[in-house]
Structures are given as C-alpha cells and as structure tokens.
C-alpha positions as CSV (number, residue, x, y, z in Angstrom):
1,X,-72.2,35.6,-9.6
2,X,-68.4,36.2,-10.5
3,X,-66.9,32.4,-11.0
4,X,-63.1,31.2,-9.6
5,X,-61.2,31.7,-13.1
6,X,-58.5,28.8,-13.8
7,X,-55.1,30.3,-14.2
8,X,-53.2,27.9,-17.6
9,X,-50.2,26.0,-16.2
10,X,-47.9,24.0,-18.0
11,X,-49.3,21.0,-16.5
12,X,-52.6,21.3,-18.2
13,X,-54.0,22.4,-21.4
14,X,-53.4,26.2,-22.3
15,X,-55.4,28.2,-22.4
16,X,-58.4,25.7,-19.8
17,X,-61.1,26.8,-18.4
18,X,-63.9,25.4,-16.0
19,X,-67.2,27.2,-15.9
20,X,-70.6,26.6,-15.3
21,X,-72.6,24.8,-18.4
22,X,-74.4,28.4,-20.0
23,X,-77.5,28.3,-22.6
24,X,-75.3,29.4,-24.8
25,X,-72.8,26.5,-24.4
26,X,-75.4,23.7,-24.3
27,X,-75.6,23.2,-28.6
28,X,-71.9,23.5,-28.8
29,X,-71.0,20.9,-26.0
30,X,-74.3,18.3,-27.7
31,X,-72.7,19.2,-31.3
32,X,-68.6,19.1,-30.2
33,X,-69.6,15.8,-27.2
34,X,-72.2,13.8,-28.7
35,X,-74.0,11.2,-26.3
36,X,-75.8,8.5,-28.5
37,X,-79.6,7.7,-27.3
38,X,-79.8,10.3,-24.9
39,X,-79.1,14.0,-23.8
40,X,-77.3,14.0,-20.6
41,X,-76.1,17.6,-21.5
42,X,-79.0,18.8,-21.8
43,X,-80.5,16.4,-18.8
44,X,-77.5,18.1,-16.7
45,X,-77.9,21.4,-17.8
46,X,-81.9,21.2,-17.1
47,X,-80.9,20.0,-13.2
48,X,-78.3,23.4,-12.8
49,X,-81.3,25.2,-14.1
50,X,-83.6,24.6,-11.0
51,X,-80.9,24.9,-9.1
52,X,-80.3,21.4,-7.3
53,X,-77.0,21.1,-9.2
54,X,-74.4,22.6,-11.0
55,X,-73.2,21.3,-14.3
56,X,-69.4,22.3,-14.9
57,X,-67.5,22.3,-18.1
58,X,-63.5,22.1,-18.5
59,X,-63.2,24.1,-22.8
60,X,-60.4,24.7,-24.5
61,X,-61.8,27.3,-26.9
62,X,-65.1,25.8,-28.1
63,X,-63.7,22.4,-27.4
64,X,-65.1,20.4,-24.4
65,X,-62.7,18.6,-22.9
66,X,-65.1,16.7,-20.0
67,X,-67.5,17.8,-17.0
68,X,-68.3,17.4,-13.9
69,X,-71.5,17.8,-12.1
70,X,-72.1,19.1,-8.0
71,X,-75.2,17.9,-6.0
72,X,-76.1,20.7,-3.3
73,X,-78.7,18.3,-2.4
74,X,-75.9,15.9,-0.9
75,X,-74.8,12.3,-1.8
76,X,-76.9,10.8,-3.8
77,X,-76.5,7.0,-3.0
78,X,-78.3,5.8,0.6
79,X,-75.6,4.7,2.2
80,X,-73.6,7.6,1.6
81,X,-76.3,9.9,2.4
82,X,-77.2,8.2,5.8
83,X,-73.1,8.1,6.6
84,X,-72.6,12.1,5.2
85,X,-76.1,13.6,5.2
86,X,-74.6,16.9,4.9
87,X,-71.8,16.5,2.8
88,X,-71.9,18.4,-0.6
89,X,-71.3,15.5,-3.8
90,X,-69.0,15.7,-7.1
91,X,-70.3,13.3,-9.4
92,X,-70.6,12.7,-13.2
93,X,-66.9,13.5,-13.6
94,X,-65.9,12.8,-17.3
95,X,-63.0,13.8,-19.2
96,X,-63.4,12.9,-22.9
97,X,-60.5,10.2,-23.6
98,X,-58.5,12.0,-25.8
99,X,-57.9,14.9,-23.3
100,X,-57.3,12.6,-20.2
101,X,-53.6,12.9,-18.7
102,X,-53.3,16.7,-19.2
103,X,-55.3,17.9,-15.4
104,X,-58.5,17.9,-17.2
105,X,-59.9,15.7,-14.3
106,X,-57.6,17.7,-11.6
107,X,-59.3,21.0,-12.9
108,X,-62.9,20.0,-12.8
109,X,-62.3,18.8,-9.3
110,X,-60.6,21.8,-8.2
111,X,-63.4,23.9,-9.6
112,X,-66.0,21.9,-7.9
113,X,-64.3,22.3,-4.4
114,X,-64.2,26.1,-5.2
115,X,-67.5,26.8,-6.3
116,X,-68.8,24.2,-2.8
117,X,-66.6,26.7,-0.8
118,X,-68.2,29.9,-2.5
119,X,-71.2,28.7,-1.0
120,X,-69.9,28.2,2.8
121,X,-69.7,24.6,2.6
122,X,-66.4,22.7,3.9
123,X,-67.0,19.1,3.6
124,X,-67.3,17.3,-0.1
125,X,-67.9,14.1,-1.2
126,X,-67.6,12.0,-4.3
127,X,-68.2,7.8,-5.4
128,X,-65.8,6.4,-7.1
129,X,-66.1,3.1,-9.0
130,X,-64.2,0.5,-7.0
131,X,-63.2,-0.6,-11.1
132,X,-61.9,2.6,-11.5
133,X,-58.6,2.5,-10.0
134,X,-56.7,5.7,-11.8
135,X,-59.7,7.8,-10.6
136,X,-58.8,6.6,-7.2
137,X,-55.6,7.5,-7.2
138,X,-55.8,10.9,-8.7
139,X,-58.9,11.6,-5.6
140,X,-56.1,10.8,-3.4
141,X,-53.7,12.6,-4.7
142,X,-55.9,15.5,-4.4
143,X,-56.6,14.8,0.0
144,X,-59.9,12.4,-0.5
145,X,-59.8,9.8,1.6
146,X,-61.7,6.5,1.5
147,X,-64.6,6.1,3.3
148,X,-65.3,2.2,3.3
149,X,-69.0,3.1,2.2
150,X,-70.4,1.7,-0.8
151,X,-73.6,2.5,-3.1
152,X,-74.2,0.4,-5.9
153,X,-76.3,2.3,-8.9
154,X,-77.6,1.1,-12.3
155,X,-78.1,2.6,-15.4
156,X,-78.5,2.3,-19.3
157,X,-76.2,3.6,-21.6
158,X,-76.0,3.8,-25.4
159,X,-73.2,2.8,-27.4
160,X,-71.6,4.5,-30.5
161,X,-73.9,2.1,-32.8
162,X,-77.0,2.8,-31.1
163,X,-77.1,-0.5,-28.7
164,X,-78.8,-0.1,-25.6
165,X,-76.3,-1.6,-22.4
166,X,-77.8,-2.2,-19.1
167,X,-74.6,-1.6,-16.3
168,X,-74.4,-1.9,-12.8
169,X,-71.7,0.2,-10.8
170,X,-70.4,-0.3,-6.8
171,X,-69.0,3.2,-5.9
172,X,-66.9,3.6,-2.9
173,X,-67.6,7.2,-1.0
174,X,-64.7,9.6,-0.9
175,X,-64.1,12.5,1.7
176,X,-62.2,15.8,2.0
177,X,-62.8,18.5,4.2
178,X,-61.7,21.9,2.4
179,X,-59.3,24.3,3.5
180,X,-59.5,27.8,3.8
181,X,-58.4,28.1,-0.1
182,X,-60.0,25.5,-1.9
183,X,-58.2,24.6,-5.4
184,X,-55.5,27.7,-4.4
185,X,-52.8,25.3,-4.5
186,X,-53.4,24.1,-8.5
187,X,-53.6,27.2,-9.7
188,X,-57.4,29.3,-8.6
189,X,-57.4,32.5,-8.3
190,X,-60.9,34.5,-7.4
C-alpha cells in the first residue's frame, strides 16, 4: 500500500514524516523512546501486525517525535462504543515532550484521518482526558466536536525509576466526520 506522504511546512518540524510503525523501525523507536517496565512499542506494533490496528510514527530522521495508534475495531470504551459503534478511533496519541508545540500532535492526527479515509471510512473518533485541556483544544481546532460521552479506563504505568503507578483516566469522546480530502488542508498530499 502507497501511504499519504506529509509535505514539511514551516509550521512543523522539517523535514516530518508520519508512517506506519515498520519491523525495521521497531529497535530504533524502543532504543531512541524508551518506555520503563514495559514495551508498548512493541505491544503496538504487535496489534498493527494482526491487523486490528495501526501504529503510526511522526520521525524526524531516525528521531521519534511521538505516535499515534487507529482502532479499525471502533471505540474502544463501552459507552463510546454503544454511542458510535461504527465510528473508526484515534487513540494513544503521544508526542514526546520535547517536540510538542511544533504540529507534531496536528500531524499524527492528520495522518490518522487520512489513512481512516484510504479505507472508505468517514466518521472518526477519539477520547480525550477531561485533564487534558490543551489536547482539547488542539481536537477542536482540528473540527472534533465534543460528544458529552465519557469512558473511564485504568492502567499501570512505570516511571523513569522503575516505580510501578496505578492511574485511572475519564476520557470524554470526540467526533469528526471527514471530508472528501482528509488532512488536504495541513499539508497531505497522496
């Protein structure tokens, strides 16, 4: 499969681009983005390979910037599912800190929304902590519109020193319908 190719502006990081986690990539991204006590790269990568997911990376070079991850099996919270059973989701979206403010986060979404339209779907989702106000705005900014459904997940993660952290996240659903030309206006070309 050809992918949509990114096209650098001066809003962004030269010389971006968003692509599909490859084999290949998987020891750089684990070596270059380290995730203490546990492997989501290669737990990401493992769902893209049987095919109920695909795990996107924004690189500058052999530098990961962040990721993003799209569930063809739908939304993956309950109430979101039961609301938008249909509905294609963006989740896991991650830009490292040190890249954030440069369209890192704009380009992973647009990339998503293109690769959801490549395969005839129209309508995408994504949860968005209802603590994480600057990811609100920016989904937005980009035509995703609050839903007023909630999903509240839990998980573990592992900080820098090896602690173990037991969190609990409430995640409000966000909608768009796409367009004919998903992610044309930021800069996609196919």
């Amino acid at each position: 499969m050809t992918w949509p190719r990114l096209v650098a502006q001066s809003d962004c990081i030269v010389g971006m681009e968003v692509r599909p986690c490859s084999d290949r990539d998987l020891p750089r991204l684990q070596a270059e983005w380290p995730t203490p006590g546990t492997d989501i790269h290669r737990a990401h990568h493992s769902a893209q390979g049987t095919g109920v997911a695909t795990y996107l990376i924004a690189w500058q070079g052999t530098i990961p910037l962040g990721s993003a991850m799209i569930q063809w099996g739908g939304c993956v919270g309950a109430n979101a599912r039961r609301a938008h059973p249909d509905w294609i989701e963006i989740n896991h979206v991650h830009v490292r800190p040190e890249h954030r403010d440069q369209a890192v986060g704009t380009r992973l979404i647009a990339a998503a929304e293109a690769f959801v339209a490549s395969r005839g779907h129209r309508d995408v989702a994504l949860g968005v902590s209802i603590e994480n106000a600057a990811a609100a705005r920016l989904y937005r900014r980009l035509g995703y519109e609050p839903t007023g459904v909630r999903d509240t997940s839990s998980y573990v993660w592992v900080d820098a020193d090896g602690h173990r952290h037991d969190a609990h996240e409430e995640d409000e659903l966000m909608v768009k319908h796409l367009g004919s030309s998903p992610g044309r206006e930021i800069g996609w070309q196919r």
